[in-house]
C-alpha positions in Angstrom: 202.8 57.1 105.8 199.6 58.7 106.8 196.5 57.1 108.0 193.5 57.8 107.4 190.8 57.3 109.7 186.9 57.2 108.9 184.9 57.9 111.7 181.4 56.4 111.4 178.1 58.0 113.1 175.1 55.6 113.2 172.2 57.6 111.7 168.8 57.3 113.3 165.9 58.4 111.3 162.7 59.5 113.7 159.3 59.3 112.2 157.2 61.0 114.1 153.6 59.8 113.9 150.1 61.7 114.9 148.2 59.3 117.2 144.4 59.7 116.4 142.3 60.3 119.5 139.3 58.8 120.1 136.4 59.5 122.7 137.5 58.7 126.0 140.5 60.3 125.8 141.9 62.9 128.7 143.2 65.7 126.0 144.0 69.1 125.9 142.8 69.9 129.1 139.4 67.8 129.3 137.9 64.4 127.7 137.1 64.0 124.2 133.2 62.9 123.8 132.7 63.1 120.3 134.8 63.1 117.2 134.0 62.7 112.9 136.0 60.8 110.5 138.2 63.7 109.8 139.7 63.7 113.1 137.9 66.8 114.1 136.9 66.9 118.3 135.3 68.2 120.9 136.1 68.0 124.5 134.2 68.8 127.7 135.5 70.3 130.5 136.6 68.2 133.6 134.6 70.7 136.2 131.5 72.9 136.2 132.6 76.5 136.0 132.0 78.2 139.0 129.4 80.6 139.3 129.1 82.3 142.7 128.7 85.8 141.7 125.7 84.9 139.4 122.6 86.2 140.5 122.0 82.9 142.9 125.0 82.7 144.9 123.9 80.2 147.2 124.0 77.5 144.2 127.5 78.0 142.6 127.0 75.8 140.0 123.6 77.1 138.7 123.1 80.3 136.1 120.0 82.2 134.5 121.0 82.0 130.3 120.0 85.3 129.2 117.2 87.7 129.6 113.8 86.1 128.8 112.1 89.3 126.7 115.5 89.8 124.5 115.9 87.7 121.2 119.4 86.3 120.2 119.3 85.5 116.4 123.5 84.7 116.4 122.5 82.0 118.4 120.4 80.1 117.0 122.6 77.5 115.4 121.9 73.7 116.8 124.4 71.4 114.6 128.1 70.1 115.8 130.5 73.2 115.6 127.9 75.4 115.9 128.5 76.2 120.0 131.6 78.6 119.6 129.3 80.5 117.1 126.4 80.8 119.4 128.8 81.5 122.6 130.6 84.0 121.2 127.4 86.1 119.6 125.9 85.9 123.5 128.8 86.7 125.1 129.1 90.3 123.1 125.3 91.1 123.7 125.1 89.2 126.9 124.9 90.7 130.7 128.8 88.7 132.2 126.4 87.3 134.9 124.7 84.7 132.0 126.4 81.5 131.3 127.8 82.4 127.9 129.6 85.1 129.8 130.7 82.3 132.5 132.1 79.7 130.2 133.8 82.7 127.6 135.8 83.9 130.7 136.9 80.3 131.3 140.4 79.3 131.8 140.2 76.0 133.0 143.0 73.7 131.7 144.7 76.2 130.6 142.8 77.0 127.6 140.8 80.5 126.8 138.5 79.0 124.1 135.8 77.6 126.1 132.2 77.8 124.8 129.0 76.7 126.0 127.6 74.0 124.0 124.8 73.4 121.3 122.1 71.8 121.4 123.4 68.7 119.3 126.8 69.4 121.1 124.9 69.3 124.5 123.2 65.8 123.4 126.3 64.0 122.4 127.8 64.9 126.1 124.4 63.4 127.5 124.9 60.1 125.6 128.5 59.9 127.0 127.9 60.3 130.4 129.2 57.0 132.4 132.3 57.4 129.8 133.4 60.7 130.5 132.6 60.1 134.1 134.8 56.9 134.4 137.0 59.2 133.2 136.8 61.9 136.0 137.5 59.0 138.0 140.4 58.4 137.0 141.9 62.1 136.2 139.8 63.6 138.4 136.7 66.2 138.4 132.9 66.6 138.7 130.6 64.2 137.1 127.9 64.6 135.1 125.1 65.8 137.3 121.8 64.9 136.5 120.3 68.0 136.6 119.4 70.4 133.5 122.2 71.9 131.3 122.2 74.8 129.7 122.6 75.0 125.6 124.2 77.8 123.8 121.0 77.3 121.5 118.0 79.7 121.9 114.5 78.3 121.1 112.7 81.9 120.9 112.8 85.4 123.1 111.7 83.6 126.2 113.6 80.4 126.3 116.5 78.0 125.4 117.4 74.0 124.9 118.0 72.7 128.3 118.9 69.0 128.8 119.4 66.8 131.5 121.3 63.0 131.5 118.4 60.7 132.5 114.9 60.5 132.1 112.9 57.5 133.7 110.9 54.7 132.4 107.3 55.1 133.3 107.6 51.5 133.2 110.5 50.5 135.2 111.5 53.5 136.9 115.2 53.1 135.5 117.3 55.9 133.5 116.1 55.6 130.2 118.8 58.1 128.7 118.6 62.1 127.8 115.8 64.6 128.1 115.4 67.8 126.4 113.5 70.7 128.1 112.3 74.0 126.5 113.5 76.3 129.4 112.8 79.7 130.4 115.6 81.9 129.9 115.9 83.4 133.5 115.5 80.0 135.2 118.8 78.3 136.0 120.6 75.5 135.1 124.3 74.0 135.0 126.7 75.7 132.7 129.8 73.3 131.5 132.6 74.4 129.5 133.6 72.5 126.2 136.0 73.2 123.4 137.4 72.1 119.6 140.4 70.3 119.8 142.8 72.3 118.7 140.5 74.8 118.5 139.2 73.7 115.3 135.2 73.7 114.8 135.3 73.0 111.2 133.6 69.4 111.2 133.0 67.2 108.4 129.1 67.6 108.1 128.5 70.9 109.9 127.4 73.9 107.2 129.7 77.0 106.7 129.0 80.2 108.7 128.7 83.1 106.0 126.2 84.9 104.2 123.3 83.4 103.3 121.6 86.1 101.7 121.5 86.0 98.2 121.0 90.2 97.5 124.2 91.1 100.3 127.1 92.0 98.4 129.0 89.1 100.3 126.6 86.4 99.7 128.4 83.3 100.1 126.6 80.4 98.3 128.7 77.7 100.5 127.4 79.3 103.2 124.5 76.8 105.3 124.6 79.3 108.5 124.5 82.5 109.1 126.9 84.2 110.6 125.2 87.8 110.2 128.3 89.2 108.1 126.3 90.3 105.2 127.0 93.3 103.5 124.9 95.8 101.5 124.6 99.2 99.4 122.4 101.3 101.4 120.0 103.5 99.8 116.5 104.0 98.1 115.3 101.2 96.0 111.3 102.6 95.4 111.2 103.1 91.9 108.5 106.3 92.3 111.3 108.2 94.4 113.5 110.4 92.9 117.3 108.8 93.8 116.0 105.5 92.6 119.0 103.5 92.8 119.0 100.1 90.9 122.2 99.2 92.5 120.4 99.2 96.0 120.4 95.7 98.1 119.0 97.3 101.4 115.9 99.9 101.0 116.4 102.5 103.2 112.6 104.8 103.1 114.1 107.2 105.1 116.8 108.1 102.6 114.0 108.0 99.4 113.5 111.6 98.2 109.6 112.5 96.1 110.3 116.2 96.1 110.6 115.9 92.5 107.2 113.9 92.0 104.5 116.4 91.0 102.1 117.8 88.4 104.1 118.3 85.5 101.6 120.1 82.8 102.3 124.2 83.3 98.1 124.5 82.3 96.7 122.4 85.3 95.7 123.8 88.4 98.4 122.3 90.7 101.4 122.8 88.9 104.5 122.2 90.5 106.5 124.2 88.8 110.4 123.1 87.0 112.1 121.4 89.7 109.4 118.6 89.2 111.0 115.5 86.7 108.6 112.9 87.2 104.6 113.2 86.7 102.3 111.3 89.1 99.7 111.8 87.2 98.3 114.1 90.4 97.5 117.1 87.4 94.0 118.7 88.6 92.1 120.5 86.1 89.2 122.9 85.8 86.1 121.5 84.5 83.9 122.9 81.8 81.2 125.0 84.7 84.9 126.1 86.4 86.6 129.0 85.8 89.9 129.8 86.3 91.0 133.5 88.7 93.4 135.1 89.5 94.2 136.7 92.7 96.1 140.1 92.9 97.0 143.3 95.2 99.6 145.6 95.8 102.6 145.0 97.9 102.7 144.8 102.0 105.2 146.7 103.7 106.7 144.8 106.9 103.6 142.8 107.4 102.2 139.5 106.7 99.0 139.3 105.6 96.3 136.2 106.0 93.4 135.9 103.7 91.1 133.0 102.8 88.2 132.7 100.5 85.5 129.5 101.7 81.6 129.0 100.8 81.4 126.9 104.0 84.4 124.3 103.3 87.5 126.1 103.0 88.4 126.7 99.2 92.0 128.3 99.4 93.9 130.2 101.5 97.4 132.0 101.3 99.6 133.7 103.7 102.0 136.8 101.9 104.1 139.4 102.8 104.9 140.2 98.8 103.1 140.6 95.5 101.3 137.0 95.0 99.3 136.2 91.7 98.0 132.3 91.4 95.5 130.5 89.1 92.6 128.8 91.3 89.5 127.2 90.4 86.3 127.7 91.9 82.8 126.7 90.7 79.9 128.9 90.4 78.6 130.3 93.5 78.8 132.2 96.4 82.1 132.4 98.6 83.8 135.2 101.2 86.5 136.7 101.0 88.3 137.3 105.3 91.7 139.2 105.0 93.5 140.3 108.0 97.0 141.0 109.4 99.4 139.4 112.0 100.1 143.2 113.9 99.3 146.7 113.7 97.8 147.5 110.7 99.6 150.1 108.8 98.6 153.2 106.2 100.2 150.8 103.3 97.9 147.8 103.9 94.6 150.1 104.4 93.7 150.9 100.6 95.0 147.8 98.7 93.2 146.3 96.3 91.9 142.7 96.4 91.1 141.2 93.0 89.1 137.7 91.9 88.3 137.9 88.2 85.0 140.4 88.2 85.0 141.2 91.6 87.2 143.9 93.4 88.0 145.0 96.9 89.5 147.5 98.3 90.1 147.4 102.1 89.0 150.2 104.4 89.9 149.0 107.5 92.2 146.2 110.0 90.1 143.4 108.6 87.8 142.6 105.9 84.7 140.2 105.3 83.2 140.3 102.2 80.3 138.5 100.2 80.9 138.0 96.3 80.0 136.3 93.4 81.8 134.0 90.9 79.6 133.6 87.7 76.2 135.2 87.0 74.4 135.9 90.0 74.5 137.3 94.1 75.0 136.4 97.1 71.9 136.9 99.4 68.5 136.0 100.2 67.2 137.1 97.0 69.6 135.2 95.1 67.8 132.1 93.6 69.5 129.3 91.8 68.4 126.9 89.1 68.1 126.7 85.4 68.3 129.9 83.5 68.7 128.4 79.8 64.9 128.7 78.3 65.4 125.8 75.7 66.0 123.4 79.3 63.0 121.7 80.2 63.8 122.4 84.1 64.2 126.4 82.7 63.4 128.3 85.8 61.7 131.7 85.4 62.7 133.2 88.5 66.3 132.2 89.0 68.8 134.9 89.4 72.0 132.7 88.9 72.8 129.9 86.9 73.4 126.5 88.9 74.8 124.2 85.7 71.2 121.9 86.7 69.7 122.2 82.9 68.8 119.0 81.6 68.0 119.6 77.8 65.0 117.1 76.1 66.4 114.1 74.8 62.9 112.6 72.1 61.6 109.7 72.1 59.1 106.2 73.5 59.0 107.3 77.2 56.3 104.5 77.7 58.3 101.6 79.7 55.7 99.2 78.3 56.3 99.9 74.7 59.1 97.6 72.6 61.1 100.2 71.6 61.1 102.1 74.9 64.4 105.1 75.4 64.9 104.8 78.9 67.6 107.8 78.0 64.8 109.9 76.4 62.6 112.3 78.7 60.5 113.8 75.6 58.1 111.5 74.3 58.0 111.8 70.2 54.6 109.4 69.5 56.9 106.6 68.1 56.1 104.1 70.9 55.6 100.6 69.3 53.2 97.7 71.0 52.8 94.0 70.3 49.3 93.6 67.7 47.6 91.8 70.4 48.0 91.5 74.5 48.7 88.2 74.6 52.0 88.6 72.2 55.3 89.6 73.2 57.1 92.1 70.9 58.6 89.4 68.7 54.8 88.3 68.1 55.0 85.1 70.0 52.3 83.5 72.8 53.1 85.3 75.8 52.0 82.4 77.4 51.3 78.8 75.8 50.9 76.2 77.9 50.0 72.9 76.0 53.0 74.7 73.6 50.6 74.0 70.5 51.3 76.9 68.8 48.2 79.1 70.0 47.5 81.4 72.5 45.9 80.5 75.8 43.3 83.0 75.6 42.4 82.2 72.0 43.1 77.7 72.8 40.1 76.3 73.9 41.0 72.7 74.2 44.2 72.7 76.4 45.0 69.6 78.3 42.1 67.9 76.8 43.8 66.7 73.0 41.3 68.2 70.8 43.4 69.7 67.7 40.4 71.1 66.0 36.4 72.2 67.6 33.1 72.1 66.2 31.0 74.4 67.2 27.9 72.6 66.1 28.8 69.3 67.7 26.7 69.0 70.8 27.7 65.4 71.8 28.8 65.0 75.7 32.8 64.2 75.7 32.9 63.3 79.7 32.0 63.7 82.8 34.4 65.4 85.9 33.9 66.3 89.4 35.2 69.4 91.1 37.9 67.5 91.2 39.2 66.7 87.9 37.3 62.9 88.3 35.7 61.3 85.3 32.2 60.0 86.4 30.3 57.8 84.2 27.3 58.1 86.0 25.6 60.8 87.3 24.4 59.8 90.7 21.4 61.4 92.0 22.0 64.8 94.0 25.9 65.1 92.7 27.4 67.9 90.9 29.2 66.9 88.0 30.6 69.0 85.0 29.3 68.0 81.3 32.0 68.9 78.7 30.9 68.4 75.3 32.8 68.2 71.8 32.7 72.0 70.9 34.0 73.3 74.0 31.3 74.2 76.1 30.8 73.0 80.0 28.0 72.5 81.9 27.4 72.5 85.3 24.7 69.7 86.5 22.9 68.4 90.0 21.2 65.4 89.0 17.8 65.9 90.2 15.4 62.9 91.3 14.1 60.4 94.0 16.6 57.4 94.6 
């Protein structure tokens, strides 16, 4: 008979469960001091990192932050999670003697991932000061000491967020918590090390590092920090250059190219010739008193030659050593012409010809200087220039050259006074038209009218007094006035009064007699 036997193993089931932590808590090589409702953490550091061979070795504990005339814009950042940013971004631009450089090098603990803290970071540490310290106490360490900490957070070129643990009541002269200071960069102040538990700085409410720039190829719209990782096609975005690029999210002026940007019409004077694509709208053009020339010789041998043609302000000048022909414009006048060559002159420059429409040159010698003409006229004391058209009214007689100052009669009312003067016209043609009488305008109305009754005030003789109608034969006295506009009723004995009576007339009267 065979037994069977049945062996029986008790079976134990572990659940393993993750204890929350919660400030206060000695952890991962410090003390927690502030966590979020996602479990997320920071710790500080149980000790101040030493810094002895900072530029103040006689206080260990004390370190300049950066160099006061150099900006830091990676670190910038002030929220919770935003000191490992900040940290790391000074510790790659950083001297190692600044205290992003003395808390990255860390390895207290244990642990590599220290980082100076924020400014909101910093704060929360501040507010936890007797906790963490009763802490220290227990685990040992250094305590919070209540001088001014340094921030990974820059407040401009010259100077970072600072804080110390206690201010004092003005009133009182107790702790009264926290104070922030705007500090100069190369003072000094404490630098302690905190980290992320587990090296996670992803908290609940903190913004995303990424791109924030909406043209960068990368542009992360998440993104509520920067983390200066934006990316971007490089090139020339002007739209007058000639490698326009519309793709372009960073202009680049230096790489822009307006070689092709010209004069585009073969007939103007500054043509540009075929490699230009795009008109500028730069074309010059002779006038109606220009005239185009041309400029022509023979061919140099083994010489440059220099040659520049000026009335006073230089018009054009050209440098060769070949055949050169080119359409210029010059007004009418007198220029010179000053050719000479950069060595020895040679038998094949002496005898070339130098041609500008009508006038020719031959040269005789090393250099030339020469006096001439473009239009109808000479160069000299005994040219004269003005207006040679006779039907001008400015015709001059005596001018030897034309000077385009004609001015041809334009007819009509040249009298300013008239209604239908020309101001235009410098010929007057009798058709100047006047008002019937002086005291009309041109429309025939009262030039001036001041009781506005329709009449004139040279031909109204009864303004101001209400008269609407005069007889001339009524002799009847209407009132008596001073100098003063006063109506007497009696005529005092050695006064002057003036009689007006009903057809207009006035008399001036000193009453004679004996009181």
């Amino acid at each position: 008979m065979i037994k069977k036997i049945y062996l029986i193993f008790p079976l134990f089931i572990f659940s393993y469960v993750t204890i929350a932590q919660s400030i206060g808590d000695f952890h991962q090589g410090g003390i927690i001091f502030y966590t979020d409702s996602s479990g997320h953490g920071l710790i500080i550091d149980t000790t101040y990192i030493d810094a002895t061979f900072d530029w103040i070795p006689e206080e260990p504990l004390l370190s300049d932050w950066g160099v006061h005339w150099l900006s830091n814009p990676g670190a910038v950042e002030e929220f919770i999670g935003s000191g490992q940013f900040n940290t790391q971004n000074l510790a790659e631009n950083s001297n190692l003697h600044y205290a992003a450089n003395i808390v990255s090098s860390s390895m207290n603990g244990g642990y590599s991932d220290w980082f100076l803290p924020s400014r909101a970071e910093l704060w929360q540490i501040m507010l936890n000061t007797n906790l963490i310290d009763s802490v220290i106490q227990v685990h040992g360490g250094d305590s919070i000491h209540s001088g001014f900490h340094w921030s990974s957070t820059q407040v401009n070129m010259s100077s970072a967020w600072a804080i110390s643990p206690y201010s004092f009541s003005a009133n009182t002269g107790e702790p009264a918590g926290p104070i922030e200071y705007v500090w100069s960069k190369s003072n000094s102040a404490l630098v302690r090390g905190v980290r992320c538990v587990d090296n996670d700085c992803s908290f609940m409410d903190s913004p995303i590092f990424g791109c924030i720039d909406p043209v960068a190829e990368n542009f992360d719209s998440n993104a509520g920090a920067n983390d200066f990782s934006c990316e971007y096609i490089i090139g020339c975005a002007d739209q007058d250059a000639c490698n326009f690029d519309v793709a372009v999210t960073l202009n680049n002026l230096d790489l822009c190219d307006y070689n092709c940007i010209g004069c585009l019409d073969p007939e103007a004077q500054n043509y540009s010739g075929v490699e230009i694509t795009l008109d500028d709208g730069s074309c010059l053009y002779c006038e109606q008193d220009y005239q185009t020339i041309s400029v022509s010789y023979d061919p140099i041998i083994d010489n440059r030659v220099f040659f520049q043609i000026n009335n006073g302000a230089l018009f054009f000048g050209h440098v060769f050593e070949s055949n050169f022909s080119e359409g210029i414009c010059l007004p009418q006048g007198c220029y010179n012409l000053f050719m000479f060559a950069d060595c020895n002159i040679t038998e094949d420059w002496i005898g070339n010809t130098f041609e500008i429409g009508d006038f020719s040159y031959t040269l005789q010698g090393e250099q030339a200087s020469v006096d001439f003409y473009i239009g109808n006229g000479s160069c000299g004391a005994n040219n004269l220039e003005g207006c040679t058209d006779s039907t001008a009214i400015n015709f001059l007689l005596n001018a030897t050259s034309e000077d385009g100052s004609c001015i041809y009669p334009l007819f009509g009312c040249t009298d300013s006074t008239a209604c239908n003067w020309d101001f235009i016209a410098n010929q007057d043609d009798s058709t100047c038209l006047f008002p019937i009488e002086v005291y009309l305008d041109c429309l025939g109305s009262c030039i001036s009218d001041i009781d506005q009754d329709g009449q004139c005030d040279e031909i109204d003789f009864d303004d101001g007094m209400g008269f609407n109608e005069l007889d001339k034969n009524a002799t009847s006295l209407v009132l008596m006035v001073d100098v003063l506009g006063r109506v007497h009723t009696k005529h005092n004995i050695g006064s002057l009064l003036f009689y007006i009576y009903a057809n207009g007339e006035v008399e001036k009267r000193v009453q004679q007699g004996t009181p």
